[in-house]
Structures are given as C-alpha cells and as structure tokens.
C-alpha positions in Angstrom: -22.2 -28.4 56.5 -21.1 -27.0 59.8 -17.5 -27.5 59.1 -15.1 -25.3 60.2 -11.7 -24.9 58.1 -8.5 -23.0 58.3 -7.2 -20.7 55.1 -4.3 -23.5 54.2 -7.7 -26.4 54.2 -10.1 -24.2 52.1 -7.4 -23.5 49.5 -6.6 -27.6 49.6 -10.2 -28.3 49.3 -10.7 -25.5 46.8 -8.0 -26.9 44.7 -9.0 -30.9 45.2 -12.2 -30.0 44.1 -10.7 -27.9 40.9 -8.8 -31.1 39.8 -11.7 -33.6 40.9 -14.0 -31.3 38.6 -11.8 -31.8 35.6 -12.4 -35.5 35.6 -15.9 -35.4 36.9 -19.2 -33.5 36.1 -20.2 -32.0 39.3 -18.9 -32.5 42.6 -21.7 -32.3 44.6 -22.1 -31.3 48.8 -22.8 -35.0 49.3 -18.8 -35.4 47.9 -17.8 -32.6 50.4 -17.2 -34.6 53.7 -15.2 -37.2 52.1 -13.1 -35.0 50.1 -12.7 -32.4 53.9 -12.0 -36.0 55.2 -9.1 -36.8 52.5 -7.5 -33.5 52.6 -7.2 -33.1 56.5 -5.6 -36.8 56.7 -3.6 -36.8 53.7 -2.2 -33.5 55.5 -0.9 -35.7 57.8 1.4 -38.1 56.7 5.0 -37.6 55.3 5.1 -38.1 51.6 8.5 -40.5 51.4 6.9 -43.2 48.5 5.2 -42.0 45.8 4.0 -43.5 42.3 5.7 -42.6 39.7 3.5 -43.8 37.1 1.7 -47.2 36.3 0.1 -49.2 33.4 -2.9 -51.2 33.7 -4.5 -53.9 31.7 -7.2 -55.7 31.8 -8.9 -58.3 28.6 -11.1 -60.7 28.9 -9.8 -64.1 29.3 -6.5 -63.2 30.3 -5.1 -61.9 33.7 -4.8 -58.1 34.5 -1.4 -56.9 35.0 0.1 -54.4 36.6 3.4 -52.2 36.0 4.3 -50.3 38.7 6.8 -47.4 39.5 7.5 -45.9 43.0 9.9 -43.2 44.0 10.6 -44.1 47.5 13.1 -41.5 49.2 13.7 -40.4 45.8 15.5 -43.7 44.2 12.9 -45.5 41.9 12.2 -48.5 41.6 9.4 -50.8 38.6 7.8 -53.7 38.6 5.4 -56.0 37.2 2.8 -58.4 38.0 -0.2 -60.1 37.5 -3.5 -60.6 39.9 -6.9 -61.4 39.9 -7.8 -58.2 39.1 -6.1 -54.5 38.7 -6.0 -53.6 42.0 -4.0 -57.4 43.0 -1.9 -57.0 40.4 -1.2 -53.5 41.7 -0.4 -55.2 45.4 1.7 -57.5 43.7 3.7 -55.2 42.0 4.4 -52.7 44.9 5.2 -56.1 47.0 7.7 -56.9 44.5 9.3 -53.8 45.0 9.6 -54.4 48.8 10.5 -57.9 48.5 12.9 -57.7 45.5 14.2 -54.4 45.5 14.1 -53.2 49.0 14.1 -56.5 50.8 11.6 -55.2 53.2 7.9 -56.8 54.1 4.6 -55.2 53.3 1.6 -54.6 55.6 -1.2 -58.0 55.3 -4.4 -55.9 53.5 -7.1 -57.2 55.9 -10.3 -55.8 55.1 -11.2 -53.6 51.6 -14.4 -51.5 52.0 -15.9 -49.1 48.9 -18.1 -46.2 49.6 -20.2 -43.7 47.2 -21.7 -41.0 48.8 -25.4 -40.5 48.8 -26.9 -40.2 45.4 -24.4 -41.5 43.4 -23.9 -42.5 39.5 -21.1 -43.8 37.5 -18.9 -40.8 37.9 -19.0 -40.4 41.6 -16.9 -39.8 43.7 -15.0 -43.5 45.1 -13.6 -43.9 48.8 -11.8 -46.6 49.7 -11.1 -48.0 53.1 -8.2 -50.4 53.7 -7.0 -51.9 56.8 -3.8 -53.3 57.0 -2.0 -55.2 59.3 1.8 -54.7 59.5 3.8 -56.7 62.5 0.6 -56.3 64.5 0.0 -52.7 63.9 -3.2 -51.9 62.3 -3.1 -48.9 59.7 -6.3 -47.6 58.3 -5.9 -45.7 55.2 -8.2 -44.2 52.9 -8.5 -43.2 49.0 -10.7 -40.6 47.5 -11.0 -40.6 43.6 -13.7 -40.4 41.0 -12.1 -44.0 39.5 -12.3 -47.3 42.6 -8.3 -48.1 41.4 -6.9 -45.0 41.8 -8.6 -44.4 45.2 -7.0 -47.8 46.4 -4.4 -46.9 45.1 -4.2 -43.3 46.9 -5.1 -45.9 49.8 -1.9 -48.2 49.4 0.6 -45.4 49.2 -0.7 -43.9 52.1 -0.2 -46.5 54.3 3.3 -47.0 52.3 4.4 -43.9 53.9 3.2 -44.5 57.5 4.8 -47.8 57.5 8.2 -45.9 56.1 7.7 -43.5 58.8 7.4 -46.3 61.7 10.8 -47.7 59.7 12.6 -44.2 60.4 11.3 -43.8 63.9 
C-alpha cells in the first residue's frame, strides 16, 4: 500500500484489525487505509468522554430510542431519548447530558457522509464522516466500524473530546 508505519501504529493496526475480525469475516486491503486512517487520528485526541454503555431500540411503528451513558472526566452521567432514528436518538441523548447535566452546548452536526470501501457487502467495514459546527469552529470527525451506529457513534465521541479539549484550553 506504500504506507509507512511506526512499531506503536503496526501493533494498533495489528490489534484494530484482531478485534474488527472478531465481528467481521475478512478484513480485506481495501479496509486497510481507512482503518491506518482511524488509528493515526484517533491517536490524536485526548480521550476525556467516553461511553459507558448504550441501549438501542428500534420497532416498527414506534420511535427508536436511545439510552445513553458517558463518563466524561470520570463522573458519569445517562440519559434517554427518542429520534427519528438510532443515531438521533443517540444525539439527543448525549445533548441531554450537556444540556441537563453539564449545562454546556453541543457542536450543530452539519453534514453526515457514509462510506464503504471498494467491494463491499453487508459486513463491511462503515466510515462515517461528520462535520460539526461548534461556536463557529468546524470539527471533522470520523468513525470506523463494521456496524453504520457505532461508527457515528465512534464519530460523536470524538468530536466530544476535541470540543472538551478547546473547553480546557
């Protein structure tokens, strides 16, 4: 692929795509870029916010909803919602939290992109893109996962912990 990593990346990318393979088939060389990409930028950010654990539902006729559970700076906090579809009702939740709990504001999501890599099927790898727009600062943020949710979801706490960062600097 022409790609050259450091000891520390192949072992990350070694280990992502151990744990991507135990939910997946194959990871394929196609998946390889995007999950280089993920590692090398996820590297990057200070983890302050991260999910504790969420539930999910989704029936037909009703609206999905969403409990949610953060540790941010190692205090949880839960919430619930309901959206439009899993991933609103996710966004709800976690604004909940912000609002209610932490009486802070959340980044405006301003554009929502999905990508498969070449030669995909139904258990291939998911990136999502999200922009964001927070007090006039634009934060990108990706998610890479074999299931759309959970890689918007990788998405959303990412730019959870940038906009904590810009809070502490």
């Amino acid at each position: 692929l022409g790609i050259q990593l450091g000891k520390k990346y192949v072992q990350k990318v070694t280990e992502r795509i151990v744990q991507l393979g135990d939910k997946k088939e194959i990871v394929t060389q196609d998946d390889l870029p995007y999950i280089v990409a993920d590692i090398v930028k996820r590297d990057s950010v200070i983890n302050k916010v991260k999910i504790v654990n969420y539930s999910l539902t989704m029936s037909h006729g009703l609206h999905p909803t969403a409990t949610v559970k953060l540790e941010i700076e190692g205090k949880e906090y839960e919430q619930s919602a309901f959206g439009d579809g899993q991933f609103d009702a996710f966004i709800k939740a976690v604004k909940k939290i912000y609002k209610d709990n932490l009486k802070r504001e959340m980044p405006r999501l301003t554009n929502y992109t999905v990508s498969i890599p070449p030669h995909g099927s139904t258990d291939a790898l998911v990136m999502t893109n999200i922009t964001w727009n927070y007090n006039g600062h634009i934060i990108k943020t990706r998610g890479l996962e074999v299931d759309q949710i959970e890689a918007a979801f990788q998405a959303t706490i990412k730019m959870l912990n940038i906009i904590e960062g810009m809070r502490k600097s």
